[in-house]
N, C-alpha and C positions, 0 to 999 in steps of 0.2 A: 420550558416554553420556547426556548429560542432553537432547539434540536426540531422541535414539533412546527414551526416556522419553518425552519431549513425544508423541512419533508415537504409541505404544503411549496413553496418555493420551486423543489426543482419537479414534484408533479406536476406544475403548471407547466414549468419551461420543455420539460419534455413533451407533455399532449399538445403544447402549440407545436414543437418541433418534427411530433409527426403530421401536426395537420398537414404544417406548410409540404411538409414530404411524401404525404401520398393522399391528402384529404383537398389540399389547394389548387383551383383550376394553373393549371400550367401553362395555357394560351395567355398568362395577362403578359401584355407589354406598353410602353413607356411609364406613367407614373406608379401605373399599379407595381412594376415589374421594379421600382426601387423602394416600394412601399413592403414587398416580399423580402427583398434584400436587407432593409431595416430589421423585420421582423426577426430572419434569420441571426440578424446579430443580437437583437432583446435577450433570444433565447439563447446565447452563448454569455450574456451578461445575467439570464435566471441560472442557468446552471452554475456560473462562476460565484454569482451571489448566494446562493444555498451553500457551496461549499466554507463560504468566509463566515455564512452563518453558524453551518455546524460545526467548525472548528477555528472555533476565535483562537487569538492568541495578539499578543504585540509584535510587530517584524524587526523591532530591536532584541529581541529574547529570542529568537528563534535562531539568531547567527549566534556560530557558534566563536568567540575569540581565539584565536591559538597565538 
């Protein structure tokens, strides 16, 4: 369930990613033109959060001691 989450996840974060990139008028400026900028960072936090979905793990377990 939680792989199948991820998927649904970063599909999203990607078709917003192309909206804003070739689907979103490109003339908006002032609030709109920080409300695009938001956007753009949502979808670097959909595709970041899909990846911590599909591959959990603890960040204590993953270092390795030497």
């Amino acid at each position: 369930m939680r792989r199948l989450s991820a998927v649904v996840v970063l599909l999203a974060g990607i078709a917003l990613g192309l909206w804003l990139a070739f689907g979103a008028p490109h003339e908006w400026d002032g609030g709109l033109k920080l409300l695009r900028f938001a956007l753009g960072l949502g979808v670097l936090g959909l595709v970041g959060g899909s990846a911590k979905l599909m591959f959990p793990g603890d960040s204590e377990g993953d270092a390795r001691q030497v």
